[in-house]
ROGUKOL-243978 format. One record per residue (C-alpha): residue number from 1; residue in one letter; x, y, z. Coordinates in steps of 0.25 Angstrom, whole numbers, plus 5000, padded with zeros to 4 digits. Layout:
n:NUM&res:A&X:X&Y:Y&Z:Z
...
! end
This chain:
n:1&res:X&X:5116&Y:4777&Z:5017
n:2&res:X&X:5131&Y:4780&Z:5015
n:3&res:X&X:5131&Y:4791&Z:5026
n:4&res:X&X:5133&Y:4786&Z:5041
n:5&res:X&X:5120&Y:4792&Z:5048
n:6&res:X&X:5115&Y:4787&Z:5063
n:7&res:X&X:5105&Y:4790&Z:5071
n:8&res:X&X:5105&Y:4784&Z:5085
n:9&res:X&X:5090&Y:4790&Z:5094
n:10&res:X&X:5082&Y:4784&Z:5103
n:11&res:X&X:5066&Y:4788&Z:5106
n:12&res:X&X:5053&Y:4788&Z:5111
n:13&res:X&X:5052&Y:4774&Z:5105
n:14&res:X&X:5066&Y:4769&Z:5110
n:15&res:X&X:5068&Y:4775&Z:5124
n:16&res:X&X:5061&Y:4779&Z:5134
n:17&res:X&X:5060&Y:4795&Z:5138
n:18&res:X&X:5070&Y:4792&Z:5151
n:19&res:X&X:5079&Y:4785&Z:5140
n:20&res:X&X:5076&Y:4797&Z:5130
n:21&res:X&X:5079&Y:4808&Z:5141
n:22&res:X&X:5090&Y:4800&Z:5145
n:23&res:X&X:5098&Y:4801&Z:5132
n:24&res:X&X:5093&Y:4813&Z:5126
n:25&res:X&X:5103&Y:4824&Z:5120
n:26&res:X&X:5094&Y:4837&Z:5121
n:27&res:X&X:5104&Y:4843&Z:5128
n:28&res:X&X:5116&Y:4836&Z:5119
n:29&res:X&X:5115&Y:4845&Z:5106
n:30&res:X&X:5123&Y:4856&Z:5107
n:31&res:X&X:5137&Y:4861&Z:5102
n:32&res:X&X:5140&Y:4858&Z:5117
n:33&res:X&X:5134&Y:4846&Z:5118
n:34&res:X&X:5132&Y:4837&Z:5107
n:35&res:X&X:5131&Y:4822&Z:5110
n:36&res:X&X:5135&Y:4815&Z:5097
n:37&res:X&X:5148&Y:4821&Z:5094
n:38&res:X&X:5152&Y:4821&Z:5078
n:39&res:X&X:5164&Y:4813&Z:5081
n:40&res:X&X:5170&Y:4801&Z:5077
n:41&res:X&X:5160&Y:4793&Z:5067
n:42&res:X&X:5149&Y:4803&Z:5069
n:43&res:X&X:5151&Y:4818&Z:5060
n:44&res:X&X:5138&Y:4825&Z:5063
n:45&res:X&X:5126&Y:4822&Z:5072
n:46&res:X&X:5113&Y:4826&Z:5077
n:47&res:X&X:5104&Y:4824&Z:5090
n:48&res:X&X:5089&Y:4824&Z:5089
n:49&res:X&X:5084&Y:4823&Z:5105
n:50&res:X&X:5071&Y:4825&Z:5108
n:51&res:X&X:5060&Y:4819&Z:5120
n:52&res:X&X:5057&Y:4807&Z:5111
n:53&res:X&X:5071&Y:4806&Z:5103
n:54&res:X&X:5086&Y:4807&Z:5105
n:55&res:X&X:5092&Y:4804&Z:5092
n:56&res:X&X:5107&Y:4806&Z:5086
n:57&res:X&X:5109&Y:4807&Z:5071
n:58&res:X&X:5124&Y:4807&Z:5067
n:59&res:X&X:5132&Y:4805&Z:5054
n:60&res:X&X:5145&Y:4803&Z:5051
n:61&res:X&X:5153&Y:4789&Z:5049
n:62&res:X&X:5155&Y:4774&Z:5056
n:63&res:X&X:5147&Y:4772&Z:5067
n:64&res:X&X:5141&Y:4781&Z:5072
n:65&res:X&X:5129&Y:4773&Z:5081
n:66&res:X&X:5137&Y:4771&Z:5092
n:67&res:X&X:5145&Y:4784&Z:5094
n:68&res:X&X:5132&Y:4788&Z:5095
n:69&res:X&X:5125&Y:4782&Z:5107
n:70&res:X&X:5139&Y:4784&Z:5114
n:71&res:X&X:5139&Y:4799&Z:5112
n:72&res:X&X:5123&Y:4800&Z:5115
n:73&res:X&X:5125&Y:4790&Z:5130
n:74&res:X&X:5137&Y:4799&Z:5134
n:75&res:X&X:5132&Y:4810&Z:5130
n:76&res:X&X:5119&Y:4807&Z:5141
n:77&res:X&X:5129&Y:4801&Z:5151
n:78&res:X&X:5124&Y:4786&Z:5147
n:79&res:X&X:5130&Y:4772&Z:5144
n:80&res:X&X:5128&Y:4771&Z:5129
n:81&res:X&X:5120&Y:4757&Z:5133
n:82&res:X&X:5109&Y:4763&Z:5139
n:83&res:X&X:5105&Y:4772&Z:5129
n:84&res:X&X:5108&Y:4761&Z:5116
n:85&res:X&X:5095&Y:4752&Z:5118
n:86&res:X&X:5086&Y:4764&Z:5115
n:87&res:X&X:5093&Y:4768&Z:5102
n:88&res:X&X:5090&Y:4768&Z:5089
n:89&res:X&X:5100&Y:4768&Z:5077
n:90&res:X&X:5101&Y:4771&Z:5062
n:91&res:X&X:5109&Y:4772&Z:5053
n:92&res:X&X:5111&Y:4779&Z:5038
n:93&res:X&X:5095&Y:4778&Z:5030
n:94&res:X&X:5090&Y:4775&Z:5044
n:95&res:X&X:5095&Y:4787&Z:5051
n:96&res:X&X:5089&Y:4794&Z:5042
n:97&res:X&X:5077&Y:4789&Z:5040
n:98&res:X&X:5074&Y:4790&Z:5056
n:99&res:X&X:5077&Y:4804&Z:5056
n:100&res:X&X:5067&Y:4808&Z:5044
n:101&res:X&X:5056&Y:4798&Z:5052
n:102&res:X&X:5060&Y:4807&Z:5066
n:103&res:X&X:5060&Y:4821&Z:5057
n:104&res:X&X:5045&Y:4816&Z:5052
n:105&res:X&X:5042&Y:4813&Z:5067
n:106&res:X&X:5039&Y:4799&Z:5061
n:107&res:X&X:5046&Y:4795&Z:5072
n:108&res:X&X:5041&Y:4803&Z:5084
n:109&res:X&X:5032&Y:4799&Z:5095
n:110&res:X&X:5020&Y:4806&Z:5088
n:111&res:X&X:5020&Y:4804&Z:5073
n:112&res:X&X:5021&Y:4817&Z:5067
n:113&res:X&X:5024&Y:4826&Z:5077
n:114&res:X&X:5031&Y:4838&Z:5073
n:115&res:X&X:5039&Y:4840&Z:5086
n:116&res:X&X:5052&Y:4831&Z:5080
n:117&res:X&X:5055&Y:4837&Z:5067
n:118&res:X&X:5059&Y:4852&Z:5075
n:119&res:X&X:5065&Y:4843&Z:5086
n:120&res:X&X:5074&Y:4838&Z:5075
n:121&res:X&X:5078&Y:4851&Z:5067
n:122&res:X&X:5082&Y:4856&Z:5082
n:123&res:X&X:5091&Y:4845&Z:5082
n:124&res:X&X:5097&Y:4847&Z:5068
n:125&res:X&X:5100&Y:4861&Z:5073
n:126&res:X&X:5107&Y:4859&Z:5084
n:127&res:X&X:5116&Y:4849&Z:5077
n:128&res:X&X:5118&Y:4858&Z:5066
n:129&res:X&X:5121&Y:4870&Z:5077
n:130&res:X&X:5132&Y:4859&Z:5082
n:131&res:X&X:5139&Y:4856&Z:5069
n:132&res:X&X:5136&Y:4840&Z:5070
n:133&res:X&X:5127&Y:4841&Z:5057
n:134&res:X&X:5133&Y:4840&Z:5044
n:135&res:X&X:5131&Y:4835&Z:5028
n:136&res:X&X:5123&Y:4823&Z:5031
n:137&res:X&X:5115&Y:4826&Z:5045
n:138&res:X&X:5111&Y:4840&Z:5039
n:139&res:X&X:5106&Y:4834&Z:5027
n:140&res:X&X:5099&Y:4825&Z:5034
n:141&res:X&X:5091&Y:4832&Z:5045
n:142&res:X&X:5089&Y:4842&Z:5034
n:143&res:X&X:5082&Y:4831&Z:5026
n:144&res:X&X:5074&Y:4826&Z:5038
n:145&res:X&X:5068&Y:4839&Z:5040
n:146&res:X&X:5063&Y:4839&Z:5025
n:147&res:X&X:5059&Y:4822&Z:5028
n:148&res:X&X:5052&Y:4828&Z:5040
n:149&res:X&X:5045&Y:4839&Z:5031
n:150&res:X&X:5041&Y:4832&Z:5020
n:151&res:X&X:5033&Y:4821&Z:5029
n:152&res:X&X:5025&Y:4832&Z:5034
n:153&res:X&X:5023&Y:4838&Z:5021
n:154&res:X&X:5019&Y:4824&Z:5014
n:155&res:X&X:5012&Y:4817&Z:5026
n:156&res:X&X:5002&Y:4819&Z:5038
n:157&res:X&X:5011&Y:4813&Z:5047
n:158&res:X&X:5011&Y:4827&Z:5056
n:159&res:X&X:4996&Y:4832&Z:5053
n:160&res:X&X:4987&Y:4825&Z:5064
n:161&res:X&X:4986&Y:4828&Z:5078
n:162&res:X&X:4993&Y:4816&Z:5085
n:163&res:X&X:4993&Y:4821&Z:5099
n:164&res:X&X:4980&Y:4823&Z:5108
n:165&res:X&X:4984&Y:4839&Z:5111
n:166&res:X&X:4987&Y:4840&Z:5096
n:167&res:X&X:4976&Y:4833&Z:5090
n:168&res:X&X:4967&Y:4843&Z:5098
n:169&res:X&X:4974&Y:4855&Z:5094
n:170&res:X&X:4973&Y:4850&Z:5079
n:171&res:X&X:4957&Y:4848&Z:5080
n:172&res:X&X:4957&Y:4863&Z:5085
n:173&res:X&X:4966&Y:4868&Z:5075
n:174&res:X&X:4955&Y:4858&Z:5065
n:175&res:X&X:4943&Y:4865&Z:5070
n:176&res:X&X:4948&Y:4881&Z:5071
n:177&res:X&X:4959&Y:4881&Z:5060
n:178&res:X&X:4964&Y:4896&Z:5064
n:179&res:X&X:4970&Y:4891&Z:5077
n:180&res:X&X:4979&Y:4906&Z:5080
n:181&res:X&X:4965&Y:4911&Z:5082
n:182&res:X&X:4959&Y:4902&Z:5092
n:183&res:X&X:4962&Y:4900&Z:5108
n:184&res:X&X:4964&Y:4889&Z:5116
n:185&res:X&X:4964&Y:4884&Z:5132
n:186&res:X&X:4969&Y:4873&Z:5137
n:187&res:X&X:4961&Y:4866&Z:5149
n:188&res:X&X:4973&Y:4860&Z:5156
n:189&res:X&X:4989&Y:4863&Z:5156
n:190&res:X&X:4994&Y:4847&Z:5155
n:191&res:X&X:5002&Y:4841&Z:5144
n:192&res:X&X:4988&Y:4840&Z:5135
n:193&res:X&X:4987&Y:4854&Z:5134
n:194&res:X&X:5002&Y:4858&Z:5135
n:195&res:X&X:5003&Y:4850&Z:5123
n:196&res:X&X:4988&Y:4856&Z:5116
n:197&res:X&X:4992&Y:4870&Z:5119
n:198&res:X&X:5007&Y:4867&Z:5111
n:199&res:X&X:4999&Y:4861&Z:5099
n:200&res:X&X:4990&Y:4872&Z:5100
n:201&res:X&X:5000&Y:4883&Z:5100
n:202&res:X&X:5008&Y:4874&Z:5089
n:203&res:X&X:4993&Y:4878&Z:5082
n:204&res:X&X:4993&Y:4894&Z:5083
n:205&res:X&X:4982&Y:4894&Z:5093
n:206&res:X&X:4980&Y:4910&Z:5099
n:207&res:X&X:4980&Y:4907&Z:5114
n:208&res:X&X:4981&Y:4896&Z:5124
n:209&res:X&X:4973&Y:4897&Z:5137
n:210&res:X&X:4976&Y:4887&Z:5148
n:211&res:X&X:4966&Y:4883&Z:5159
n:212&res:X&X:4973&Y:4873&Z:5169
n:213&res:X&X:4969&Y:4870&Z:5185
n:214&res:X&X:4983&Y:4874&Z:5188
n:215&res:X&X:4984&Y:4887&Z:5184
n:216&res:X&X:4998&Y:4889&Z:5185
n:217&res:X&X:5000&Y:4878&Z:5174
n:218&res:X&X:4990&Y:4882&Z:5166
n:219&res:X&X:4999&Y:4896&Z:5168
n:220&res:X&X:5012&Y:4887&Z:5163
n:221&res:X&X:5004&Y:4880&Z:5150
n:222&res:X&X:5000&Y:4893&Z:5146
n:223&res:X&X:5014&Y:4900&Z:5147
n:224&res:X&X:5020&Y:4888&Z:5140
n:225&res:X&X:5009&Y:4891&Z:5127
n:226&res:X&X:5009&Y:4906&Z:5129
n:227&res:X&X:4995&Y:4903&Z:5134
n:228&res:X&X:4985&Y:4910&Z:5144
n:229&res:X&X:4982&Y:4902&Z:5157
n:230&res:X&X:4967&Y:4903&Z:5162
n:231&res:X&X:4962&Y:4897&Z:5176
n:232&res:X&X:4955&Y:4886&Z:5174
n:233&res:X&X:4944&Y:4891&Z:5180
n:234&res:X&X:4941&Y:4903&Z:5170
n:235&res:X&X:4941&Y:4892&Z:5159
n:236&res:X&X:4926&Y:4895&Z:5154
n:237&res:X&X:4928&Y:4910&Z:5152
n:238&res:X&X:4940&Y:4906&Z:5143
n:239&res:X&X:4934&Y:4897&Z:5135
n:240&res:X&X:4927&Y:4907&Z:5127
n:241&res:X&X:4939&Y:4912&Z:5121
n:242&res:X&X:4945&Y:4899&Z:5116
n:243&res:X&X:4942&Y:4889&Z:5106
n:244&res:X&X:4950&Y:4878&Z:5108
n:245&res:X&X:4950&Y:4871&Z:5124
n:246&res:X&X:4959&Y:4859&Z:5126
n:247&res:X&X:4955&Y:4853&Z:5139
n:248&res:X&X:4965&Y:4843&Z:5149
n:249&res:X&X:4964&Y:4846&Z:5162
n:250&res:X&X:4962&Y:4833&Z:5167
n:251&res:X&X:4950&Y:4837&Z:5176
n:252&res:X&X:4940&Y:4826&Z:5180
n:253&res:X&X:4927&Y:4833&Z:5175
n:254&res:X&X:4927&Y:4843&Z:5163
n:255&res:X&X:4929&Y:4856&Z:5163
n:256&res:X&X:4922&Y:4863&Z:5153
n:257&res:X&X:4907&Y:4859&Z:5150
n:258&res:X&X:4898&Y:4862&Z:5139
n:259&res:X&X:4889&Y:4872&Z:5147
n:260&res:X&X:4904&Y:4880&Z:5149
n:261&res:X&X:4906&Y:4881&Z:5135
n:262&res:X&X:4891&Y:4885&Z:5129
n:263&res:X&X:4893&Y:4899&Z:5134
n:264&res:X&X:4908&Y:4899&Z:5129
n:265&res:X&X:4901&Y:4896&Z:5117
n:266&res:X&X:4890&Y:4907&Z:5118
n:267&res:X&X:4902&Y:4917&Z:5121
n:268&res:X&X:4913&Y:4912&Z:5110
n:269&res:X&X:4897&Y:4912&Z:5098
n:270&res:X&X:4901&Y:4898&Z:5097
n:271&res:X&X:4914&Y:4898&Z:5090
n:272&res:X&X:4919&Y:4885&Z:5092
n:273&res:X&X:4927&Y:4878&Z:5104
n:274&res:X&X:4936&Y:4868&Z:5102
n:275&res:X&X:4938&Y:4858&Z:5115
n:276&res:X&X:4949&Y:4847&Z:5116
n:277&res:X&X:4948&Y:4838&Z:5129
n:278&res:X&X:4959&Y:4830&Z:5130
n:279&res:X&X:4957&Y:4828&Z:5145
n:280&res:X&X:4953&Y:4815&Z:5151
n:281&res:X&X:4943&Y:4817&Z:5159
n:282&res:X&X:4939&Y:4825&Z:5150
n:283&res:X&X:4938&Y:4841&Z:5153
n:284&res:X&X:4927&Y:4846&Z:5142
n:285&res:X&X:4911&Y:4841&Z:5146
n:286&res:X&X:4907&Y:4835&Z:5132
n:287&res:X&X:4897&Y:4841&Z:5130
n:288&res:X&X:4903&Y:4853&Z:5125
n:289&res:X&X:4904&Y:4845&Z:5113
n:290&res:X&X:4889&Y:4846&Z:5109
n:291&res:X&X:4892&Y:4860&Z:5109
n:292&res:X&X:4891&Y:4869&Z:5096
n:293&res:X&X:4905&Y:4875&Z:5090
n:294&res:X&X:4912&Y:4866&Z:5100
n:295&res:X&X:4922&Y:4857&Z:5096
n:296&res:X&X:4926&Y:4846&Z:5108
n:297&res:X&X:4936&Y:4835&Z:5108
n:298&res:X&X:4940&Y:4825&Z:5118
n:299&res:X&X:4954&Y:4816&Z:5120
n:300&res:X&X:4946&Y:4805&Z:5113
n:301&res:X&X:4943&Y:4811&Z:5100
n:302&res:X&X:4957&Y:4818&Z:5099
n:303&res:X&X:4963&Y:4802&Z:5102
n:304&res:X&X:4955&Y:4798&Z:5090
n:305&res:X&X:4959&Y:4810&Z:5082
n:306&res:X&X:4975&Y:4807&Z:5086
n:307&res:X&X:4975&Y:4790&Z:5084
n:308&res:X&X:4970&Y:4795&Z:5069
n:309&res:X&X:4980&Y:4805&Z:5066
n:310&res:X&X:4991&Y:4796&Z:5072
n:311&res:X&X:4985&Y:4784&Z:5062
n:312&res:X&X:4985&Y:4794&Z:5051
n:313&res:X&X:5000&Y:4799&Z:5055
n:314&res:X&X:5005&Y:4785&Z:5054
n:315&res:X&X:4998&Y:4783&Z:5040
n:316&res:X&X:5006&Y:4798&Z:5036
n:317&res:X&X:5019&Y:4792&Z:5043
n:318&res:X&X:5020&Y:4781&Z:5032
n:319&res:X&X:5020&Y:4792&Z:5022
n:320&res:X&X:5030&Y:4798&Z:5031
n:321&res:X&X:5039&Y:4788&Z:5031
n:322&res:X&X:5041&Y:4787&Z:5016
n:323&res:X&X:5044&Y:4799&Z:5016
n:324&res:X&X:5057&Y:4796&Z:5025
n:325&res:X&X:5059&Y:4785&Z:5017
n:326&res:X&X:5061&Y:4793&Z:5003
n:327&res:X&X:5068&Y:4805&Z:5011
n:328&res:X&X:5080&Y:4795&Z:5020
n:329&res:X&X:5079&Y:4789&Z:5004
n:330&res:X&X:5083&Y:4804&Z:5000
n:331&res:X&X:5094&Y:4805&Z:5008
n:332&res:X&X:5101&Y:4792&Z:5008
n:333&res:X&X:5104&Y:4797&Z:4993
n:334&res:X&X:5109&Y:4810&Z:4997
n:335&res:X&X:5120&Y:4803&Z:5007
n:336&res:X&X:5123&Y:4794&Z:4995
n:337&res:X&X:5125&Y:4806&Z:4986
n:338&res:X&X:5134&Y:4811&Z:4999
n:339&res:X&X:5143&Y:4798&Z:4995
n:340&res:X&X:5144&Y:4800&Z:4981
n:341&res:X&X:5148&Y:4814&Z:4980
n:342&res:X&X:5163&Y:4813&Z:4982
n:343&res:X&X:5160&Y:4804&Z:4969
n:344&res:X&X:5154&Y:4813&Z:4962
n:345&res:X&X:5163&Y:4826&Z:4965
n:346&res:X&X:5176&Y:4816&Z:4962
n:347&res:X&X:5169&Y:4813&Z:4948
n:348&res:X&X:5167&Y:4827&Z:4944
n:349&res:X&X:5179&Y:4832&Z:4951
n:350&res:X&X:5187&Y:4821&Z:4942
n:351&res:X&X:5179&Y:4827&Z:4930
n:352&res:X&X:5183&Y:4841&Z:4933
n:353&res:X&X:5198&Y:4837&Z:4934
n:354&res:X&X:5198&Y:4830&Z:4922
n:355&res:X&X:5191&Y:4840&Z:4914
n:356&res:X&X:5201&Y:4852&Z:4921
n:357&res:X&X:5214&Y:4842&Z:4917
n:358&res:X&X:5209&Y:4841&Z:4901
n:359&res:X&X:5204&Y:4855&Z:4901
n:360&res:X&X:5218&Y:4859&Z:4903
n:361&res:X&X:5224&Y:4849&Z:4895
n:362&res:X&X:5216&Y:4855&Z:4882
n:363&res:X&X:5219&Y:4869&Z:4887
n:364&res:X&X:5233&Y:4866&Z:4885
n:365&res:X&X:5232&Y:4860&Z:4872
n:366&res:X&X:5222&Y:4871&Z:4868
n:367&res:X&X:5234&Y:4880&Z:4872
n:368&res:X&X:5229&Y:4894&Z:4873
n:369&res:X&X:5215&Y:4897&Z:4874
n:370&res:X&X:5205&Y:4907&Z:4880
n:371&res:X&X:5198&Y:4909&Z:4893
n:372&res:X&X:5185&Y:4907&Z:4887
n:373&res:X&X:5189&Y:4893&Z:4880
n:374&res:X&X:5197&Y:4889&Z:4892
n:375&res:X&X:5184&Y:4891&Z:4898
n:376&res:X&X:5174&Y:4884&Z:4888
n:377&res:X&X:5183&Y:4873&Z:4889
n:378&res:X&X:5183&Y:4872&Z:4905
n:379&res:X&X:5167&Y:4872&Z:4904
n:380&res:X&X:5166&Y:4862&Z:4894
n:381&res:X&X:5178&Y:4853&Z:4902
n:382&res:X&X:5169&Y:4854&Z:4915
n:383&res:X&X:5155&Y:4851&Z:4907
n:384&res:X&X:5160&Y:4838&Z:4902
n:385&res:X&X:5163&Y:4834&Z:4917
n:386&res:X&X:5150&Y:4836&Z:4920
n:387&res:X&X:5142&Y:4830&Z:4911
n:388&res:X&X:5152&Y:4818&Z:4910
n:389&res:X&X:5150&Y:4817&Z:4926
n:390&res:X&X:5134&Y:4821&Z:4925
n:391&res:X&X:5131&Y:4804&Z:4924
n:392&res:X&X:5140&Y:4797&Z:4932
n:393&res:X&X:5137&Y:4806&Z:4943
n:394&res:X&X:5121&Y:4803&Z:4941
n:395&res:X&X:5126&Y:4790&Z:4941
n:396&res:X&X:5130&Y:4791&Z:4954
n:397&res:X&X:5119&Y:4800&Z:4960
n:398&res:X&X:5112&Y:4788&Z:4955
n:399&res:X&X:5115&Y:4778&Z:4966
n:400&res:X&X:5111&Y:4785&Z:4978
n:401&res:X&X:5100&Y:4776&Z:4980
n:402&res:X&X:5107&Y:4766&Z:4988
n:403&res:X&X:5120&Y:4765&Z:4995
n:404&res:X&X:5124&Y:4754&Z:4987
n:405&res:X&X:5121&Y:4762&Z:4974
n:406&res:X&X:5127&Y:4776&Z:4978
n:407&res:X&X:5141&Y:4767&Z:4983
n:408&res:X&X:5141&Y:4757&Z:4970
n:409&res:X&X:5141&Y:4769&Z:4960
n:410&res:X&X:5151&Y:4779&Z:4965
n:411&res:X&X:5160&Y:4765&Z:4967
n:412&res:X&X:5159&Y:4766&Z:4952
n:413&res:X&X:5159&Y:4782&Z:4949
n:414&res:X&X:5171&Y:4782&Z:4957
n:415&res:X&X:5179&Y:4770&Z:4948
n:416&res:X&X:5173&Y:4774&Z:4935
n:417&res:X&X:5179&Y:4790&Z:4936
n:418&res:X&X:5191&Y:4783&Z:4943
n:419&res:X&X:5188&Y:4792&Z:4957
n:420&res:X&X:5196&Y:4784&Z:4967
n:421&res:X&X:5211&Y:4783&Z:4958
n:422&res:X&X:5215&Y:4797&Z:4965
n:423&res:X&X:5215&Y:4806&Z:4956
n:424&res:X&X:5203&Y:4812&Z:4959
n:425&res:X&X:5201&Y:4818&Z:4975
n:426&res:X&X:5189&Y:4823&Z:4979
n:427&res:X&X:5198&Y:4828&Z:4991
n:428&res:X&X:5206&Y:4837&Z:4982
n:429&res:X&X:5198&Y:4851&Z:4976
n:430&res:X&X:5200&Y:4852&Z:4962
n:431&res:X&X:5211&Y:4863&Z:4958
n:432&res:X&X:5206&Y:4874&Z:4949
n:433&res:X&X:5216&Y:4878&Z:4940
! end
């Protein structure tokens, strides 16, 4: 790839979080400031800085690797040699290839999670808000966005529930569907519910209700959801107005039993209940199980249902990953049709000159004519131009399958139109006379 692109990141797999919190830039991309300055080698840039990943994507000309890693350590008040073993570098089709991969979330710590592909636009944004974004980095975000579109479309890599707390919101949204018109309760204010009551809300549930010991956390989860908090105490005359209970207390002997729930289900006329235990020991007696119009699942099941959605994500990721291969393949020609266009705009701007010095030259002989021929003439002079320059300038487009291909044929577009004597600038407009 002709274009100078570099990426410089570290993550999740290369550095630890006191590494990744020691060196990240959330707070270094802004007009005030911006830690990778577009100066010297570098003319635009962008940081992507997340919990798992800082990353800097820059284009521009020499190298740029090492300005880099200098302006990221200074920038977090560090020797540039502490932060360079947990780096990773690539350059041109690379570059571009890892951001497609990131976009897809083919790269994150759970396969398929949507969470990277917003985290990216923001990013995009707030370079584009600071002027360091231009032709090359615009068209390239722009086109990773679309990478990151079409795996969704084409592949599964996104569709199965790869999380505990998301696998047992996904089997509630399997057995009720309409989830806007269903409740929920959580049985516990930890990070598993935290994370459930986010996936359910993400799912368009109606209302959260929070039962925790505490009842000030409980209070605090449910503000956070625009929730309801309960005392954990009230929990059974709850349960008849919900339909989905996801239980994590943590408490060392169960908390519902299948005796509490036959008059819940007398009392609801046994539309279904959907129980999720994710707690260990575990908070629901499993005997509610045996239980008509009841629906229970323990952490166990919801592992097995995880380990085959992440196998079957991995197959979709191969699929994925083709996908990235044809898309950096896309975009390596449009960067080689970058190279080629001054080429092209001399060959028609030699034609047009050529074509404008014997029109006037057969208007002179011609001697006095009329607007309307004067016209014809100018038509058919310019016509000519391009159908005379329609080939060669196939011809060129042509070669944009490799760097040696695109380089080797405007060598010879440029000796055969005789581009490079001088008396044809591509710096100088063409006069209208």
């Amino acid at each position: 790839m002709n274009c100078d692109l570099v990426l410089v990141g570290l993550n999740h797999r290369t550095a630890g979080v006191d590494v990744r919190e020691r060196f990240a830039l959330v707070n270094h991309c802004s007009a005030d400031s911006w830690a990778v300055p577009c100066e010297g080698a570098i003319s635009e840039a962008m940081i992507l800085s997340t919990c798992n990943r800082v990353e800097l994507l820059a284009a521009g000309h020499g190298d740029m690797a090492e300005q880099m890693l200098t302006d990221w350590a200074h920038t977090c008040k560090a020797p540039v040699e502490d932060l360079r073993p947990y780096v990773y570098i690539y350059k041109g089709a690379e570059a571009v290839r890892h951001l497609f991969t990131v976009a897809s979330s083919l790269d994150s710590m759970v396969l398929g999670e949507p969470q990277i592909l917003g985290q990216l636009k923001t990013a995009y944004r707030k370079a584009a808000a600071c002027h360091t974004t231009g032709l090359i980095l615009n068209r390239l975000l722009h086109k990773a966005f679309s990478v990151a579109k079409r795996v969704r479309t084409e592949t599964a890599v996104a569709s199965s529930a790869v999380s505990i707390s998301y696998a047992a919101v996904e089997l509630a949204k399997r057995i009720f569907g309409d989830m806007p018109s269903h409740r929920a309760m959580l049985l516990g204010a930890g990070e598993m519910a935290e994370l459930a009551a986010t996936h359910l809300l993400q799912a368009g549930i109606a209302e959260i209700l929070v039962a925790n010991r505490t009842l000030a956390r409980g209070q605090e989860l449910a503000r956070q959801f625009n929730g309801r908090a309960i005392a954990f105490e009230s929990i059974a005359a709850h349960l008849v107005d919900v339909d989905i209970i996801i239980a994590s207390t943590g408490s060392p002997e169960p908390v519902i039993r299948a005796r509490d729930i036959r008059s819940v289900l007398k009392a609801r006329k046994n539309r279904p209940m959907f129980f999720i235990d994710i707690a260990v020991p575990r908070d629901i007696d499993p005997d509610v199980n045996g239980l008509d119009n009841v629906y229970l699942y323990d952490i166990d099941d919801l592992k097995e249902v995880v380990e085959e959605n992440l196998a079957s994500r991995r197959d979709e990721a191969q699929k994925a990953a083709e996908i990235v291969n044809e898309e950096v393949g896309h975009f390596e020609q449009w960067v080689q049709g970058l190279d080629m266009q001054p080429t092209i705009v001399d060959i028609i701007q030699r034609g047009e000159h050529m074509a404008e010095e014997e029109l006037a030259r057969t208007l002179k002989r011609l001697g006095p004519v009329s607007d309307e021929v004067r016209e014809a003439l100018d038509v058919m002079a310019k016509a000519l131009v391009r159908k005379m320059n329609h080939d060669p300038i196939i011809f060129l487009k042509e070669g944009t399958g490799s760097h040696e291909g695109s380089a080797s044929r405007i060598s010879l577009m440029r000796r055969i139109f005789n581009l490079d004597s001088g008396t044809c600038s591509r710096a100088t407009p063409r006069e209208k006379g």
